[in-house]
N, C-alpha and C positions, 0 to 999 in steps of 0.2 A: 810226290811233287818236290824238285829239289829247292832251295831255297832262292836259288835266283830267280826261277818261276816265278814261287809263290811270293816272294819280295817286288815282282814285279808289278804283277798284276794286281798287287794291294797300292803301290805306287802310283799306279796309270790311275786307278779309281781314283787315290784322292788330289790327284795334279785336275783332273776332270771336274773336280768336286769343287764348293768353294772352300777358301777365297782366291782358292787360282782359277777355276774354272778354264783351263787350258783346253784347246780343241784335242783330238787323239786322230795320227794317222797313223794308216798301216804299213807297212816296209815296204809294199809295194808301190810305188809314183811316189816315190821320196824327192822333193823337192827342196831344195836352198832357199832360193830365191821366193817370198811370200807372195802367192799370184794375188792380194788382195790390193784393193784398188786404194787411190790417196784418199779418200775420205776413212776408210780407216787405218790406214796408217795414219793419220792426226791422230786418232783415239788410242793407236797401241794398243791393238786387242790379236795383232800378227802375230803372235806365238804359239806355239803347236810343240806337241811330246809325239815322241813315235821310237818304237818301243824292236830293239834289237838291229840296228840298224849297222851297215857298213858301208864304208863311204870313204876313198881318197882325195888329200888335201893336197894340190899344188902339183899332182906326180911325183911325190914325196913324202905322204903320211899317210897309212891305211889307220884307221881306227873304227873298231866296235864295241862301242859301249853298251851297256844292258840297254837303257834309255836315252835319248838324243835329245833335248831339248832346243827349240831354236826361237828365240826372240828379236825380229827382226825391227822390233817398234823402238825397242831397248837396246839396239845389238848385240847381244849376250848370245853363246853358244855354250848351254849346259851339256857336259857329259855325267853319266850317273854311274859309277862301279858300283858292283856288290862284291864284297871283297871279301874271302875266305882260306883260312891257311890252307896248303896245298903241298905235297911232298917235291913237287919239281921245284915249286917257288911258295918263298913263306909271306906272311902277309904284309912284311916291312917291306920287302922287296918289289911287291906288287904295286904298293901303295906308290913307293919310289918314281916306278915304270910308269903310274899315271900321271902322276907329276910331273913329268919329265914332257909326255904326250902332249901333255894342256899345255904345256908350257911353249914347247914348237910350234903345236899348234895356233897359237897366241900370235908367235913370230910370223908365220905362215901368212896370216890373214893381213898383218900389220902389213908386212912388207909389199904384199900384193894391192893393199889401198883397198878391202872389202871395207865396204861401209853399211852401216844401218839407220836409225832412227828416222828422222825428219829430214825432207830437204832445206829447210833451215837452218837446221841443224844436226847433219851426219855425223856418227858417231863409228869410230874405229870397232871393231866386233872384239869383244873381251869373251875371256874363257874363265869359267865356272865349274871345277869338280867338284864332284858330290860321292864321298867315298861311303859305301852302305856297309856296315860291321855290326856284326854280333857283338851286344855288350857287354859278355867278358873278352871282348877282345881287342875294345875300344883303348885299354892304357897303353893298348903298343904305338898308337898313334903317337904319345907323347915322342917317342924317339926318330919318326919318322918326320917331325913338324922340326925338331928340335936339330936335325941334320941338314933337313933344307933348307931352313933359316940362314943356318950357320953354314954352310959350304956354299950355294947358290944364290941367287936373285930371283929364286923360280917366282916366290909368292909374290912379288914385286911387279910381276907379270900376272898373274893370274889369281882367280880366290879359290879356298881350299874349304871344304866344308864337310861334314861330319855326319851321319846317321845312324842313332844306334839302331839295331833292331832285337827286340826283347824275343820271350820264346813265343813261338809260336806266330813267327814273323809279324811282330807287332809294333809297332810304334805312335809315342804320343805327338798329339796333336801340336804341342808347342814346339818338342822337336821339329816336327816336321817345317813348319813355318819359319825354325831358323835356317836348318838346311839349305829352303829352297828362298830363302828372305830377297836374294836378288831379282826377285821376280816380281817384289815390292808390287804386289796385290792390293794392301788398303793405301801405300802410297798413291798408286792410279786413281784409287778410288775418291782418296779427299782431293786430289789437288783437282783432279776433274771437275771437282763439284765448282770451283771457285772462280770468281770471275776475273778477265782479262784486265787488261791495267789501261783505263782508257788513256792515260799518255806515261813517256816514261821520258826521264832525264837523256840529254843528249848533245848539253852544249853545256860549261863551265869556266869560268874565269874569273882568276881573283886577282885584284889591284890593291897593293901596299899590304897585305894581308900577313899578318908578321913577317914576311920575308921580304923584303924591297921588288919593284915590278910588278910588272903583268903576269901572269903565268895563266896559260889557256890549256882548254883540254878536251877536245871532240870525240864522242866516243860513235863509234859503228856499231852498225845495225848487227845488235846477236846477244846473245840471252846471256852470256857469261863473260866476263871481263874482266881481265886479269892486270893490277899494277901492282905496279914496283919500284923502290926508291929506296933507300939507304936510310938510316937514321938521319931527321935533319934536311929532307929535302922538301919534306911539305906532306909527308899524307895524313898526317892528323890534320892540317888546316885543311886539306879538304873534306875529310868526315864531317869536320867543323863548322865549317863555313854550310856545309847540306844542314846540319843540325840549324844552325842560325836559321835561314831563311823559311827553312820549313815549321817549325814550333815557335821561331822569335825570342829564343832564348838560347843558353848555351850551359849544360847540367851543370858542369865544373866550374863555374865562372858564379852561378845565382847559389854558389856557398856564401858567399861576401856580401849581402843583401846590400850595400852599398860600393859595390861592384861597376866602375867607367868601362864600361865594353870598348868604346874607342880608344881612350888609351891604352887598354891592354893589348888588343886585337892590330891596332894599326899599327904597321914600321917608324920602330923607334926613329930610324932616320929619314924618314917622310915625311913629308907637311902636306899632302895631302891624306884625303881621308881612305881609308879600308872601305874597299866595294865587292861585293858579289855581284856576279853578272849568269845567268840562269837563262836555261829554256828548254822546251820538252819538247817533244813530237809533237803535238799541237799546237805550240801556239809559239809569239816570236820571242823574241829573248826580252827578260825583265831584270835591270839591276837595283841592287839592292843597297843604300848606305851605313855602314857600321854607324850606330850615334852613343849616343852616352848611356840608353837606354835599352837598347840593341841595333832594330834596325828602324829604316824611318819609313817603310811600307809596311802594310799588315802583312803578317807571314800569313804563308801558303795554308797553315793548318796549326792554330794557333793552340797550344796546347797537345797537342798529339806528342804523344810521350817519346822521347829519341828511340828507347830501345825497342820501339815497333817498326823500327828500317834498318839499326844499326844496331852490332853484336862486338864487342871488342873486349878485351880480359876483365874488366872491371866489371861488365853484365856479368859476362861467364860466371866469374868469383862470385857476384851475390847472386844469380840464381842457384849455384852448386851450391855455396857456406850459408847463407840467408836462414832466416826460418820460414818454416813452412808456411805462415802467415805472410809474410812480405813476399815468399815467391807469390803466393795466390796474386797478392794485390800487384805486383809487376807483370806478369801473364796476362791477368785480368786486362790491366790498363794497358796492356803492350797489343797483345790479341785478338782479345774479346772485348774491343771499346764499344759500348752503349750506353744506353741511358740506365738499365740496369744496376753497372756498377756504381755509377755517379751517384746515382738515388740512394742504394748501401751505405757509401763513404758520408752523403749527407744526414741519414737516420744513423749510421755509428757516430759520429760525433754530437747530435743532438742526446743522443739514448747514451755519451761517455759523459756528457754535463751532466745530466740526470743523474746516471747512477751517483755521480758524482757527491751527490747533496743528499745519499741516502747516508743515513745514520754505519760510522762505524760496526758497531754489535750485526747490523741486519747485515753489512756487506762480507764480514766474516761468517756468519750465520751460512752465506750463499754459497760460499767457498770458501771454508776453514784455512786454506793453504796457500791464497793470493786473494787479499780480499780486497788492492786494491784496481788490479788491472779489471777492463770490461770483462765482465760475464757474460754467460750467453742471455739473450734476450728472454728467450723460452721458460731458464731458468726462474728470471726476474719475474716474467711474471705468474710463472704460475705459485711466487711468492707472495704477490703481492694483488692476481685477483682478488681478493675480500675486498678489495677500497670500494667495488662497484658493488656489491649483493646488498641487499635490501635488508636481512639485519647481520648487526656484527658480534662476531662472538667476543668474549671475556681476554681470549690468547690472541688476538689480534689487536682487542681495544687496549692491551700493553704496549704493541706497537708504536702509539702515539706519546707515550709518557715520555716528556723530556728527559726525564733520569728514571732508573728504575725503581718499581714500585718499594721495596725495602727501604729506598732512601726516601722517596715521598713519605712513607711512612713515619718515618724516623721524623723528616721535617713536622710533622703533624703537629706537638708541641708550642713550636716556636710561632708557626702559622696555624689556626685552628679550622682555617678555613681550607686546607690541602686535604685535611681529614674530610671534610665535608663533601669535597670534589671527588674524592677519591670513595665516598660511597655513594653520587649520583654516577659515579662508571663502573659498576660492578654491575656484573650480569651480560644478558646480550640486549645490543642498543640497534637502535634506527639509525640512522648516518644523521636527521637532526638531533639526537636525543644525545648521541656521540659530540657531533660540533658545539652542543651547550655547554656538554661536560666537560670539556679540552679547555672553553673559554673559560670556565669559572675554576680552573685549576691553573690555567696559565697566570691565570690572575692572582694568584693566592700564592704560586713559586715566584714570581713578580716583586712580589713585599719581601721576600726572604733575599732575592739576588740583590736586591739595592744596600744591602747592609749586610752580605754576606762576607766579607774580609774582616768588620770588629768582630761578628760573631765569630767567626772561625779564630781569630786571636785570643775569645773569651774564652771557647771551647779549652784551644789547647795550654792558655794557661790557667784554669780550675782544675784541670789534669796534675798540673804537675805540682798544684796545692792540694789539691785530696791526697796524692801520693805521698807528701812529704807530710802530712795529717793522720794518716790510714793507720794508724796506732795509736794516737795521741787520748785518754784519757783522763780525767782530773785525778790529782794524786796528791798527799797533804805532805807540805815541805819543799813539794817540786819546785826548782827555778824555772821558774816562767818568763822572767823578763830580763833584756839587758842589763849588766852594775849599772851604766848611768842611768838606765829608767828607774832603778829599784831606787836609786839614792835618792831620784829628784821627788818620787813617790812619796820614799819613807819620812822625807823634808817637808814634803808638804801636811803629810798626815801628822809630825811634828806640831808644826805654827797650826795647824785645824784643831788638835785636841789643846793645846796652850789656847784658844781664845774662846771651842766648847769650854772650857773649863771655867774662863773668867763670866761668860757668857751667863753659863747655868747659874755662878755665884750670886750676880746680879739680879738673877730671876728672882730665888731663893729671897734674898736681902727684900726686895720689893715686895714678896707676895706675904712676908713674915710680917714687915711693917703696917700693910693696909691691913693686915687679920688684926693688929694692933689697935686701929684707931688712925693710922694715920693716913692722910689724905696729901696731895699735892699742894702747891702753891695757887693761887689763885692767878699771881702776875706770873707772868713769862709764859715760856711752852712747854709742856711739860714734856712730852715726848714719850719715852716706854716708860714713863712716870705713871700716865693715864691711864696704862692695861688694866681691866678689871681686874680684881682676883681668879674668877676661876679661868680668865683665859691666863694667865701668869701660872696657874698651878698644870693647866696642859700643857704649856712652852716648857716649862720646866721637864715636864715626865719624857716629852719630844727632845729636849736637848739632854737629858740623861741617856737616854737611849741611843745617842747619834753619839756622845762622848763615848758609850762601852761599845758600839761600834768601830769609831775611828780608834780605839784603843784596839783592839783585835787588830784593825789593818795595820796599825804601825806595830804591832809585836810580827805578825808575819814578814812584812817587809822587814823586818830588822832582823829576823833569822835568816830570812834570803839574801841579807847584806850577807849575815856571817858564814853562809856555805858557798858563797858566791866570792870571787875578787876580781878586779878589776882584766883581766885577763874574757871573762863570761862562761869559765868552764866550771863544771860543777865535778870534784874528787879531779880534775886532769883529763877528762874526754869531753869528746863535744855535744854538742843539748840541739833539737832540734827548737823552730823559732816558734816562739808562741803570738807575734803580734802579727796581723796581716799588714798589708799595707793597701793604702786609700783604693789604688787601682784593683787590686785581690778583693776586698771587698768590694768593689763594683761590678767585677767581673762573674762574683758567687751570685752576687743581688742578681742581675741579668740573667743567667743560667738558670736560677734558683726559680724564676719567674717561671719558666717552661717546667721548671720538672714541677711546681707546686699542679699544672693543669693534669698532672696523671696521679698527684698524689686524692686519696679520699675525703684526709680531714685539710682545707685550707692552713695553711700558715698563717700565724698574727705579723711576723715579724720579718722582714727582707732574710734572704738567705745568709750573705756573705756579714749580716748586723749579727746574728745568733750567733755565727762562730765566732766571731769577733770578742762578744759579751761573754761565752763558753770558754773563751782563751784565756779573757782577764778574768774572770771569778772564780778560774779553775774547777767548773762548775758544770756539770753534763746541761743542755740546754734541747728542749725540743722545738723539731722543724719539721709541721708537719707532721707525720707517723715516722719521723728521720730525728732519735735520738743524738744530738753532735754528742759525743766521747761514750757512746757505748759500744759495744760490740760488734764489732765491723759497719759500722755508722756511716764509711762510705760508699760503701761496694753499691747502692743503688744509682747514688748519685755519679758515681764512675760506669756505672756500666750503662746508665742515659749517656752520657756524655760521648764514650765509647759509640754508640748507636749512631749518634749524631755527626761525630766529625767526618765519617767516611762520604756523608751526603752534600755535606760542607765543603769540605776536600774536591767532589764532584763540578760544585756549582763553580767554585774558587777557579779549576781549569777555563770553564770557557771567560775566566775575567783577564787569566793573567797575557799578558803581553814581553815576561824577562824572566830570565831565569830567576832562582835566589845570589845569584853572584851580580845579578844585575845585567848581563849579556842579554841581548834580546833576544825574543822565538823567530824562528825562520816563518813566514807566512802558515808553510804545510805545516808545523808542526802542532799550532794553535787550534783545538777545539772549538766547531761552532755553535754556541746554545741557539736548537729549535725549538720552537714553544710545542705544543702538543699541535695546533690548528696548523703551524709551518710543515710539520711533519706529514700532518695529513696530505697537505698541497703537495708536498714533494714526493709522495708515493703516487698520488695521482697524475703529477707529469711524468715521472718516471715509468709507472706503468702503461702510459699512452706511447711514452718514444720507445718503450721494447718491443710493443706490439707493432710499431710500426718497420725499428728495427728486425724483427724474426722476418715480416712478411719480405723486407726485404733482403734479407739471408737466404731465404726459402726462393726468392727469384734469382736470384746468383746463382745456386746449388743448381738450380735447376738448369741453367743454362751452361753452368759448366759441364754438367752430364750431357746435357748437348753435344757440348764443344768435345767432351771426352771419347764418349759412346756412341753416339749416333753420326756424327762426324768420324767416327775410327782413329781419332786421333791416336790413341796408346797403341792402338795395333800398326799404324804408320810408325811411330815413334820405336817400337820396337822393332820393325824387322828395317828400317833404315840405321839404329845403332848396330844390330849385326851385322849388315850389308857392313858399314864402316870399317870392323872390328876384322883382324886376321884371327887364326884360331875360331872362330866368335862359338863354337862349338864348348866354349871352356867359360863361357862368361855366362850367367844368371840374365832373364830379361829381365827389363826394368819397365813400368806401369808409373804413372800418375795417380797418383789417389788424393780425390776431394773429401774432404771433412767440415764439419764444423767444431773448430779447437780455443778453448778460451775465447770466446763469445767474436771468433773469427771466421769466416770460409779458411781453408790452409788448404797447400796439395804439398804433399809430399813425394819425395822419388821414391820409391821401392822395390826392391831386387822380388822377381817374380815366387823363386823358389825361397829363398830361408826368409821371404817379408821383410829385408832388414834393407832399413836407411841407407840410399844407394852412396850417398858421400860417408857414411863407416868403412863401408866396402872395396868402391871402387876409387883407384887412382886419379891423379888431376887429367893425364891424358884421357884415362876412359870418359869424366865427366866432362873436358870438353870438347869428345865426341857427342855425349847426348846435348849436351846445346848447341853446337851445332847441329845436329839434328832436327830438334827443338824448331831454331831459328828457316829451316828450308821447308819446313811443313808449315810453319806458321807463318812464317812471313809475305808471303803471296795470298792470304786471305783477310789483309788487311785493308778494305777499300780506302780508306783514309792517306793513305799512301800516294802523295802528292805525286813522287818520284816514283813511281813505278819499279822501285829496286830492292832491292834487302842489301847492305852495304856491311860485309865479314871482315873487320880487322883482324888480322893477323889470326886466324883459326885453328893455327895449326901448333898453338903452344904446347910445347912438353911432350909430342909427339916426334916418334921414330921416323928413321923413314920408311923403316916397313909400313908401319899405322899411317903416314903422309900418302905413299901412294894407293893405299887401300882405298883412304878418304876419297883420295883425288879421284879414281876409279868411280867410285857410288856417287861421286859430287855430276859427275858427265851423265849420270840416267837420271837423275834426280833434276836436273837441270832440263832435261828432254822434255819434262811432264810436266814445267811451269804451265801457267795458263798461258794465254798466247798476249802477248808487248810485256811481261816482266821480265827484268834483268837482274843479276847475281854481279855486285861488285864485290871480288877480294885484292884486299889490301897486301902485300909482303914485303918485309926486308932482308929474307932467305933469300939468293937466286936460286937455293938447292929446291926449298919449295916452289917457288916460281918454275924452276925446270920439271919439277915432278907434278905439278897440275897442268901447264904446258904440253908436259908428253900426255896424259890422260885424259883432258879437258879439253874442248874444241870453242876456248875462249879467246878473244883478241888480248895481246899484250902491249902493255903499256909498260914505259920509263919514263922515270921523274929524273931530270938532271940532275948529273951531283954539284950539289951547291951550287947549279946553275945563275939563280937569282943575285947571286953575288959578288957583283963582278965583274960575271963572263956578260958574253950575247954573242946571237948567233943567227945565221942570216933569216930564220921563222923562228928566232924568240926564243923565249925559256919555260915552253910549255909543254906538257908531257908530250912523250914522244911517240908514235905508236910502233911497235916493233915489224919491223921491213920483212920477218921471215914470215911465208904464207901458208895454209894450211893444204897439207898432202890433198890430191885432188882422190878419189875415188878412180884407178885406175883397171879395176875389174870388178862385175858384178860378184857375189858371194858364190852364184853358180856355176862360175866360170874357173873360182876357185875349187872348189869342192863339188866333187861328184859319189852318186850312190854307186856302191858295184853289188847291186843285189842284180 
């Protein structure tokens, strides 16, 4: 079986197949003309394959293609080669020669007025080759595409399409669907499903509307409708003014939340107000007046998002650059408006307050790598089901601890009663045996917060007094004190032994006298005259004792004068300090309190009083089982200390309100202390708004599968961007795809074959082909749609004009298959575009004067104009063109 055979008859099957489902005739009774009757010509199900056929065009074209396709619902006339090199002619050459066919043939039918589609809307018959090639022999095409381009206008006339055929005359299924994309199969299918526009715009007139005047604008009965206007003559105030009265707002304008709509909107040189003047096929005309506010009638459809009727470069730009989350929510709300989404957007913001007030640690915990954007729902809670179970484990009931357990720990000390709390929450609790435990710890970090800044200043300076201690030893000879304290010391001990001394003499004198015999005076008072003897002989032995005392201290001091001068260095280096001072000692005392609750043996004596005494008597003193001047004597009480600042440090956060330079915190930057019971409540709100959020994540998802799959959306979406596309045999499909991403619905674009993000990939013209696309499958299934239109500003940015009349071409069958009262307004200020949808499109044209409003007048005014020239009449049936010569 040679390969055109067998190529054929795998063809015919799957044209027969779905999603073409094309009827199959035989060569024999080849007819042109679709003998089906007008109710299915509404439906466009006229199209038929027949296989080997020959047939003359005009008495001027014979052609036999392998396969004949003819869609008369669409007017399309596909031909199909099967194209194989050959020694008489090679396969550029071939390729060339059908090119060249289609392309006459194109002419052929044009010029003879063949017409197809709808009697509503007749469509000139377009030509469709379908070149079928072996795939190693498919790169020759490159030069065959690349000469036509370049030397002719063929493709400009006609579309050119590609088939490979693998061995064993095989082909995939994707292929296949782009090949034959003009047959737009699931576009039939969705737009079919959608219902009619029960009224649609039909009258328009704007007064003082930035431009001075009236300007009017009637449009005629027909599904596509083409204006035109120069920069500056009005077409954005009329998208504008449609946008106003239909939502009551205006996007660009409700940036300025304090925003005068009328004076922006109204002619600066007018004293009268900005009016809209509207009316549809049903019902009479209703004006509208611009106020300070918008308008002063309820709009048509208040709230209904612009970009669900209107497409112009700024959608384009953020559905192509956007992220994948804000396309979903634009689509969603552009598209798919229900109560669905609303419901979503009101549980994500209740479930973004929530997450909100979960403790830092858990929302890192959730997602190490954004922990503060919404998370998915799903995630939250299945972190946070335990708040509901009946008992709670030990790694949960951490959960609730205002700071964590190390640092309560630490606090244990100071608060004896954190210690307490924090062993009625060990183990697994009840949810009441939990909320007991939470209260009697909140209570007990409660007493620590209210005096948490002296503590944390005592903390860190006993630090930096151990540290400068953390050697200090008693040593005999050391200078211990300031020269002035030593002197004022050694002075004192001075005049104390000079009056011990007279003192004891006295004793001595008195106690030697009454051992005598003698006794006091009877008159007067006698005074230390009176002392008994033996208490005179104890005074005495107590003031001998305190005199060879205070002799010791003042020989000491008076050698610390002499290795000391008045400078305070001992030998010429520096001494560290031996005296604390009032606030040091207050600060040991306080500190000293907590650590005596871990030491064994109590303390007799305040903390910061021992070293104190320890410094002046040069003297080791004990505190506690905490020798002062022995052998690393402070490393205990440093490494308490140590334990404790960090939990201090913690509390200290949610107090402070300014930096240390004194600037203050930004709101976000400030820590908010939950008690342990706040903590609880806020995992309980939070895990009721995720649940309620997932449920409605999970009805989004769902309905966007809907809207994607069951709908056929991505299958219309893609064989309508290849219809668009010239070459389209060389571009990747592209797909939708729904997710759930960072606790969002998302859709992304995605190239079919390498799965890669369709804006990496493709160029601005390609992506605004697919929104356009986008916007003509979507936009007729919008029932909300007051105006019955889809309104395309300017569509054709950054496109060629080979890619403009492609578009234009796919925009006239696309337009065939609306439902029945929607219309297609496009906007241009090309006349090149304007003449290239024109020649393809069977749409009325409209002109906007130039700078009409300004100025001029004219005897019917300064409103669009509709263009005089009328549409070629159908001057021969298709069968009158074209006959079979079997």
């Amino acid at each position: 079986m040679s390969l055109t055979t067998d190529v054929c008859l795998k063809l015919v099957s799957a044209l027969k197949a779905a999603p073409f489902e094309l009827p199959w005739r035989p060569r024999q009774g080849l007819e042109f003309e679709s003998s089906a009757g007008p109710e299915q010509r509404l439906t466009l199900l006229n199209a038929w394959v027949c296989e080997g056929p020959t047939f003359r065009v005009a008495d001027e074209l014979d052609l036999t293609p392998d396969l004949l396709i003819l869609d008369h619902g669409l007017g399309t006339v596909g031909l199909v080669h099967i194209v194989e090199p050959l020694t008489e002619e090679s396969l550029v050459d071939q390729a060339k020669r059908h090119i060249d066919q289609a392309t006459f043939l194109r002419h052929l039918l044009f010029t003879h007025g063949a017409k197809g589609g709808l009697e509503s809307f007749p469509l000139d018959y377009t030509v469709e080759s379908v070149l079928v090639v072996r795939e190693a022999n498919a790169n020759e095409m490159v030069d065959v595409v690349r000469e036509v381009a370049t030397k002719t206008r063929f493709l400009h006339a006609t579309g050119l399409n590609l088939l490979r055929v693998r061995a064993e005359s095989e082909f995939t299924a994707s292929e296949l669907r782009r090949a034959f994309a003009w047959l737009l199969p699931a576009t039939r299918q969705r737009l079919s499903d959608c219902r009619r526009a029960p009224a649609r715009l039909k009258h328009l007139e704007l007064g003082n509307y930035r431009l001075p005047g009236r300007r009017s604008w009637d449009l005629v009965a027909n599904r596509v409708h083409l204006l035109y206007g120069a920069n500056g003559t009005g077409k954005s105030s009329i998208a504008e003014a449609l946008e106003l009265v239909v939502t009551g707002s205006v996007e660009r304008i409700t940036t300025d939340p304090n925003a005068d709509y009328a004076a922006i909107i109204r002619n600066s040189g007018s004293k009268e107000a900005a009016t809209v003047e509207l009316s549809l096929t049903d019902q009479s005309p209703k004006t509208f007046e611009v106020t300070k506010e918008g308008i002063e009638k309820a709009a048509m459809r208040k709230g209904l998002p612009v970009s669900a009727f209107r497409l112009n470069q700024t959608v384009m730009d953020q559905l192509i650059r956007t992220t994948a989350q804000q396309r979903a929510r634009m689509l969603t709300r552009a598209f798919f408006p229900d109560t669905d989404y609303r419901d979503l957007e009101t549980a994500q913001d209740a479930f973004n307050l929530a997450y909100g007030e979960l403790p830092p640690e858990m929302r890192k915990e959730i997602n190490p790598t954004k922990p503060e954007p919404s998370e998915p729902p799903e995630a939250v809670v299945k972190r946070l089901d335990w708040v509901e179970a009946s008992s709670i484990l030990p790694e949960r009931i951490a959960d609730c601890f205002p700071l964590p357990r190390d640092h309560l720990q630490a606090l244990g000390p100071v608060v004896p009663e954190i210690t307490d709390a924090l062993r009625t929450l060990d183990g697994t609790l009840s949810r009441s045996a939990l909320e007991a435990g939470l209260k009697q710890l909140d209570e007990a970090v409660g007493r620590v917060r209210t005096s948490v800044r002296p503590y944390r200043q005592a903390v860190v300076r006993c630090l930096a007094v151990l540290a400068q201690l953390d050697e200090w030893a008693p040593e005999p000879g050391e200078v211990r004190l300031e020269y002035s304290d030593l002197l004022r010391r050694w002075t004192e001990r001075l005049a104390l032994s000079d009056l011990l001394k007279k003192h004891l003499e006295i004793s001595k004198t008195l106690r030697d006298a009454q051992a005598a015999g003698w006794t006091p005076s009877e008159h007067g008072s006698p005074g230390v005259l009176a002392k008994f003897p033996d208490l005179l002989g104890t005074n005495v032995a107590g003031l001998r004792q305190a005199l060879d005392e205070c002799k010791q201290e003042l020989e000491d001091f008076f050698g610390q004068l002499q290795s000391s001068g008045p400078s305070g260095s001992v030998g010429g280096g520096p001494r560290s300090p031996v005296r604390l001072s009032t606030d040091d000692i207050a600060n040991l005392n306080l500190v000293g309190a907590w650590l005596a609750r871990q030491d064994p043996t109590t303390p007799r004596e305040p903390f910061g009083d021992t070293i104190q005494d320890a410094l002046t008597a040069n003297a080791s003193k004990v505190y506690g089982t905490v020798t002062i001047g022995g052998q690393g004597w402070t490393k205990r009480p440093v490494e308490f200390l140590t334990s404790l600042q960090p939990a201090l440090d913690a509390l200290l956060a949610f107090e402070r309100t300014a930096d240390p330079d004194g600037a203050p915190h930004r709101a976000a930057e400030v820590p908010v202390y939950r008690s342990g019971l706040e903590r609880l409540q806020a995992f309980q709100a939070t895990l009721e708004s995720a649940r309620k959020a997932d449920t409605a994540y999970r009805q989004v998802e769902a309905k966007l599968v809907d809207r994607l799959m069951k709908q056929r959306l991505n299958e219309a979406l893609d064989e309508v961007i290849a219809f668009f596309t010239p070459a389209r045999w060389a571009y990747e499909g592209l797909v939708m795809n729904h997710k759930l991403r960072d606790g969002k619905v998302s859709i992304e674009l995605m190239t079919t074959q390498t799965d890669s993000q369709a804006d990496m990939r493709l160029n601005t013209a390609e992506l605004n082909v697919l929104v356009l696309a986008l916007y003509l499958l979507c936009g007729p299934t919008i029932d909300d749609n007051p105006l019955g239109t889809v309104i395309l500003d300017d569509p054709l940015q950054n496109m060629d004009e080979l890619t403009s009349a492609t578009v234009a071409r796919g925009v006239s069958k696309v337009a065939s298959l609306l439902p029945e009262g929607w219309q297609l307004l496009f906007m241009f200020h090309s006349d090149e575009d304007l003449e290239t949808f024109h020649r393809e499109v069977p749409g009325s044209v409209y002109h906007l004067p130039w700078l009409g409003p300004i100025g001029a007048t004219r005897p019917n005014g300064d409103g669009v104009q509709s263009d005089t020239r009328a549409q070629r009449p159908a001057t021969k049936p298709l069968d009158k063109v074209a006959k079979s010569l079997d």
